[in-house]
TIDO-194767 format. One record per residue (C-alpha): residue in one letter; y, z, x. Coordinates in nm, 4 decimals, always signed. Layout:
   aa         py         pz         px
    A          Y          Z          X
...
! end
This chain:
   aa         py         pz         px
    X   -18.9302   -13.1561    +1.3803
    X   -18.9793   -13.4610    +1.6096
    X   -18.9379   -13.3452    +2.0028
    X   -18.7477   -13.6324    +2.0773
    X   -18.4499   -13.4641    +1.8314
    X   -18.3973   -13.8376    +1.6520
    X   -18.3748   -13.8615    +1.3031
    X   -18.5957   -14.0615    +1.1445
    X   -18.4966   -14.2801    +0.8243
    X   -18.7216   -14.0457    +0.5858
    X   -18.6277   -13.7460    +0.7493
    X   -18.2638   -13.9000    +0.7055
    X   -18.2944   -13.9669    +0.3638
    X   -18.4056   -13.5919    +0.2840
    X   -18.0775   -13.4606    +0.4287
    X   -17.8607   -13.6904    +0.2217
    X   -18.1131   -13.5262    -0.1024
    X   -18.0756   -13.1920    +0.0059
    X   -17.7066   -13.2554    +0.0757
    X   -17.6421   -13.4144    -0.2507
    X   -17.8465   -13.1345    -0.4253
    X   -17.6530   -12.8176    -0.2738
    X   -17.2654   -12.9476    -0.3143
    X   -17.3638   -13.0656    -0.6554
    X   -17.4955   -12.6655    -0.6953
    X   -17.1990   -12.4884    -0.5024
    X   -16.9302   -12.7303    -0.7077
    X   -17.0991   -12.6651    -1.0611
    X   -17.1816   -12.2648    -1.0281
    X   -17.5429   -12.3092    -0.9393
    X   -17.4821   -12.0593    -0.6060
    X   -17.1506   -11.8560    -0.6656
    X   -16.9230   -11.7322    -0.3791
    X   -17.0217   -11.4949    -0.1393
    X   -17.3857   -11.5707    -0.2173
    X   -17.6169   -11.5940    +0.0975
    X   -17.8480   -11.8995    +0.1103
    X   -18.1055   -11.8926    +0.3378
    X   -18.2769   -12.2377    +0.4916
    X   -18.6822   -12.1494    +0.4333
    X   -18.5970   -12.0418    +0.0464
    X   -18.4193   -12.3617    -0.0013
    X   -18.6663   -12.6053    +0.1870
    X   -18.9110   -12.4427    -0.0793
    X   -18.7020   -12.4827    -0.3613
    X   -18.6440   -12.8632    -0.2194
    X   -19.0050   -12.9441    -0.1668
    X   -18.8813   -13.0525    +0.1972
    X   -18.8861   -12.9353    +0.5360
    X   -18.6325   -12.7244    +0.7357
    X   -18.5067   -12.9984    +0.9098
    X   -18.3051   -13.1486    +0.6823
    X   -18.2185   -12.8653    +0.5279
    X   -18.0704   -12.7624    +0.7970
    X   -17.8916   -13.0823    +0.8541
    X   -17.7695   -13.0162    +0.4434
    X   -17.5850   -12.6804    +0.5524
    X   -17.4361   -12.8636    +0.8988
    X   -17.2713   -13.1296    +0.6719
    X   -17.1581   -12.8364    +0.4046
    X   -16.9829   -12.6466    +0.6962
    X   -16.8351   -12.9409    +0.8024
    X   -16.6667   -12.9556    +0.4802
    X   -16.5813   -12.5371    +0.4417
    X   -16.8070   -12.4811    +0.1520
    X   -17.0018   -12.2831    +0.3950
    X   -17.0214   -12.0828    +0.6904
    X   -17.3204   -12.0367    +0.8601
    X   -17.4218   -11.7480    +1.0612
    X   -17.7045   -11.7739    +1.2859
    X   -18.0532   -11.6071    +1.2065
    X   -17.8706   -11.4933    +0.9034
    X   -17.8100   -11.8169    +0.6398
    X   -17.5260   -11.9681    +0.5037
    X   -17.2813   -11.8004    +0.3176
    X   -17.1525   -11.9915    +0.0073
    X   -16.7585   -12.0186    +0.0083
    X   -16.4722   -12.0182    -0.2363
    X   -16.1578   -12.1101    -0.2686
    X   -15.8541   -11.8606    -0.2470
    X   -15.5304   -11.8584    -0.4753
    X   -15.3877   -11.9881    -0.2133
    X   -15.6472   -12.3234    -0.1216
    X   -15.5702   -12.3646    -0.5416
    X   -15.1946   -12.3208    -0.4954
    X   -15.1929   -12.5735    -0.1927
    X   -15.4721   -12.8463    -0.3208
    X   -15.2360   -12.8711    -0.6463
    X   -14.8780   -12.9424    -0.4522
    X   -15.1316   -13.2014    -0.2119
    X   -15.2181   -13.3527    -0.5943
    X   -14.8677   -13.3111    -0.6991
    X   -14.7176   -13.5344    -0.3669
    X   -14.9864   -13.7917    -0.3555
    X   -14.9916   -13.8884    -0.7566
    X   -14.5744   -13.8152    -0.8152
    X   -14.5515   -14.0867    -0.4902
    X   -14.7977   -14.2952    -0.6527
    X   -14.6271   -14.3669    -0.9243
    X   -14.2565   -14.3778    -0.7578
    X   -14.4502   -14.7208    -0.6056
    X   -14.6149   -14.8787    -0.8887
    X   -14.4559   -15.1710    -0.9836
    X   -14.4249   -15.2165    -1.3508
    X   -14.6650   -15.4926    -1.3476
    X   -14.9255   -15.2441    -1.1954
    X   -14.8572   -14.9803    -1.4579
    X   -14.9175   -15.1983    -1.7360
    X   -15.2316   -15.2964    -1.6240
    X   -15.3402   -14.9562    -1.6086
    X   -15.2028   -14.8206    -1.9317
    X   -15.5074   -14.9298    -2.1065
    X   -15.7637   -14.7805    -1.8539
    X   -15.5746   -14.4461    -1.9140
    X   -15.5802   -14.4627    -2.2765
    X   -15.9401   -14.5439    -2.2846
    X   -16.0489   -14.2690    -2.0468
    X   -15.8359   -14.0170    -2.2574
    X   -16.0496   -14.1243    -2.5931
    X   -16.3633   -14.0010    -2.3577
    X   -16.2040   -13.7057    -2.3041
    X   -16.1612   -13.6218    -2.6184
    X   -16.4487   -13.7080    -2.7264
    X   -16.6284   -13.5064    -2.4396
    X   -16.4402   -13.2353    -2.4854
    X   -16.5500   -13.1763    -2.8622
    X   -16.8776   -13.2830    -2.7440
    X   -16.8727   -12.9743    -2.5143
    X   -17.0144   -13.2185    -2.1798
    X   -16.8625   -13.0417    -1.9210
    X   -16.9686   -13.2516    -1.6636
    X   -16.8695   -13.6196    -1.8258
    X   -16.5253   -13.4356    -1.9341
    X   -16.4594   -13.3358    -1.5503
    X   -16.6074   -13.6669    -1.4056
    X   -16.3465   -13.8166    -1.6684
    X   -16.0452   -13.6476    -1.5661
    X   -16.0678   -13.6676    -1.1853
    X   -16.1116   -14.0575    -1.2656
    X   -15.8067   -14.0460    -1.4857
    X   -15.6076   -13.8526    -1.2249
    X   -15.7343   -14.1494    -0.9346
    X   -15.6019   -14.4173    -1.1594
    X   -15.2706   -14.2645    -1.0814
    X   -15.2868   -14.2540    -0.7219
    X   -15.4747   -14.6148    -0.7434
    X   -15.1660   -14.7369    -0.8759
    X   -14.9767   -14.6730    -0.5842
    X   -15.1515   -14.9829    -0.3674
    X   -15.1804   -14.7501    -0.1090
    X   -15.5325   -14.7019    +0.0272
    X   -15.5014   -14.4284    +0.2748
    X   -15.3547   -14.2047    +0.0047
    X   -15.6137   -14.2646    -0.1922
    X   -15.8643   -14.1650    +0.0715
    X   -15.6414   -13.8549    +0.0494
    X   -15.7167   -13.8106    -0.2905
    X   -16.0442   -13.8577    -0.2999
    X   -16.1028   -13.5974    -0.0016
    X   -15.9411   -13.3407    -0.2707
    X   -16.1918   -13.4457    -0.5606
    X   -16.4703   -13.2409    -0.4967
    X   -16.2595   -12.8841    -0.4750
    X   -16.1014   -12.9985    -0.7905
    X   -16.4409   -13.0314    -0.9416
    X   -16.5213   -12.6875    -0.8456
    X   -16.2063   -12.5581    -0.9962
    X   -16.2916   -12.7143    -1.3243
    X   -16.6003   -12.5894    -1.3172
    X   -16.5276   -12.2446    -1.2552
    X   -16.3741   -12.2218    -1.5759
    X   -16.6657   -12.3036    -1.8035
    X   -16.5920   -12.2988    -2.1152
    X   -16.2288   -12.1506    -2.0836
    X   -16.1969   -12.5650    -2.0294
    X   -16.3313   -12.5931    -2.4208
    X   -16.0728   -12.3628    -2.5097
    X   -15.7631   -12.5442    -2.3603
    X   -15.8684   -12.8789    -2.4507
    X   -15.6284   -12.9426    -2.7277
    X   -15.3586   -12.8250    -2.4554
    X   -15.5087   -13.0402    -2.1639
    X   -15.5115   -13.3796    -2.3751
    X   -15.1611   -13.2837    -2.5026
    X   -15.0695   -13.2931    -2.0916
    X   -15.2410   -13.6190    -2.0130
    X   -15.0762   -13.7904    -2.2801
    X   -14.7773   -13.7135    -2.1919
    X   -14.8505   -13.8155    -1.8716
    X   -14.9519   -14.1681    -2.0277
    X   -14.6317   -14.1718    -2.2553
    X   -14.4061   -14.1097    -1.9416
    X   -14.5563   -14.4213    -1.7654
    X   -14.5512   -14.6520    -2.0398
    X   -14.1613   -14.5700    -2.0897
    X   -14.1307   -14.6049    -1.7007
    X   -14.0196   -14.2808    -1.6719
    X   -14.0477   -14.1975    -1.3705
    X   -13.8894   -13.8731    -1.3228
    X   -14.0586   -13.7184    -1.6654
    X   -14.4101   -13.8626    -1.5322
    X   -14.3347   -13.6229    -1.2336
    X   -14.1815   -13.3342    -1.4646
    X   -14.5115   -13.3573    -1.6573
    X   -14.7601   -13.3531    -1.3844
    X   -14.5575   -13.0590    -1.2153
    X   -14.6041   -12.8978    -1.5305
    X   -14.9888   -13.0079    -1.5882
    X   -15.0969   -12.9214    -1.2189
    X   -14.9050   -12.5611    -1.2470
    X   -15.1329   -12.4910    -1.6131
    X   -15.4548   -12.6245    -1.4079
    X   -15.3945   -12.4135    -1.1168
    X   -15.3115   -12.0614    -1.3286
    X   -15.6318   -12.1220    -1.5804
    X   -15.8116   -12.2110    -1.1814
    X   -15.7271   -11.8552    -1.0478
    X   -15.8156   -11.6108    -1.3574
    X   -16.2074   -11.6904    -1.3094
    X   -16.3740   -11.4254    -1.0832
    X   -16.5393   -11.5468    -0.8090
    X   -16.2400   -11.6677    -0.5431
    X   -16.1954   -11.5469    -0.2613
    X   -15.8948   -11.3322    -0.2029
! end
């Protein structure tokens, strides 16, 4: 730890590392809820020093995946049936609006980005690739908001993108299980677009978000 308290680039360049390393672990089930991490056993595990580490956790609070109590660690956080109940009417306003302001011009442009990111899914899906099928559908769900034209929204979204990857990958393999269901929902989604049917693209998402957020809260492992 330099006495001067600056950061230097390398030291900088660990904390982005570690940073990168523990959301990617907290998001995808690597440390569960409630579980205590402690800075030494993770510097270890890192090959790195304390320092940024340390800096790591700061940045994780920051973002209420953990609270950190002095001496102690960090404890890991969850999200409550609530945070699910709220982050899905937050998707439900931002991608609903979205698409109340595409123009039709817009929509047919991205009709065939949709379609080919729903062959992926598919295709990850019977694959079993987690990972590439949840990386697939938060991109699918962006294109909607991108269509909007609206780049603070979009912001918006993206701020929600990480707790939706957690949510998705709480479920595991329950995901495998509902995939038939799950493409069935984003082609409808699609379908409503490409008729410009506005008011059924919103029916269907209302419907899609309320599946996604009652398969997100049977998983143990949220906090009350």
């Amino acid at each position: 730890m330099k006495g001067s308290g600056q950061v230097t680039t390398d030291d900088s360049s660990a904390a982005g590392r570690a940073y990168r390393h523990l959301r990617d672990a907290i998001l995808e089930g690597g440390f569960a809820p409630g579980q205590m991490l402690g800075e030494s056993g993770l510097a270890e595990d890192l090959g790195m020093s304390r320092t940024p580490v340390r800096a790591a956790l700061a940045r994780l609070q920051e973002e209420q995946w953990v609270t950190i109590y002095p001496k102690r660690g960090a404890l890991v956080n969850g999200l409550s049936d609530r945070d699910i109940s709220e982050i899905a009417d937050a998707r439900y306003m931002l991608e609903a609006s979205a698409a109340q302001r595409a123009t039709a011009v817009t929509t047919e442009r991205l009709l065939p980005r949709l379609e080919e990111s729903l062959r992926e899914q598919e295709a990850a899906l019977e694959d079993g690739d987690l990972p590439l099928f949840i990386d697939l559908t938060t991109g699918f769900h962006r294109m909607f908001v991108e269509m909007g034209g609206n780049a603070v929204l979009l912001e918006m979204s993206d701020r929600l993108a990480d707790r939706r990857r957690f949510m998705l990958f709480r479920q595991g393999e329950r995901l495998i299980e509902r995939r038939a269901a799950m493409i069935a929902e984003h082609r409808a989604l699609i379908e409503a677009l490409r008729s410009g049917d506005v008011a059924r693209f919103a029916e269907s998402l209302r419907a899609h978000l309320r599946d996604t957020h009652n398969a997100a809260v049977e998983p143990l492992g949220f906090v009350p």
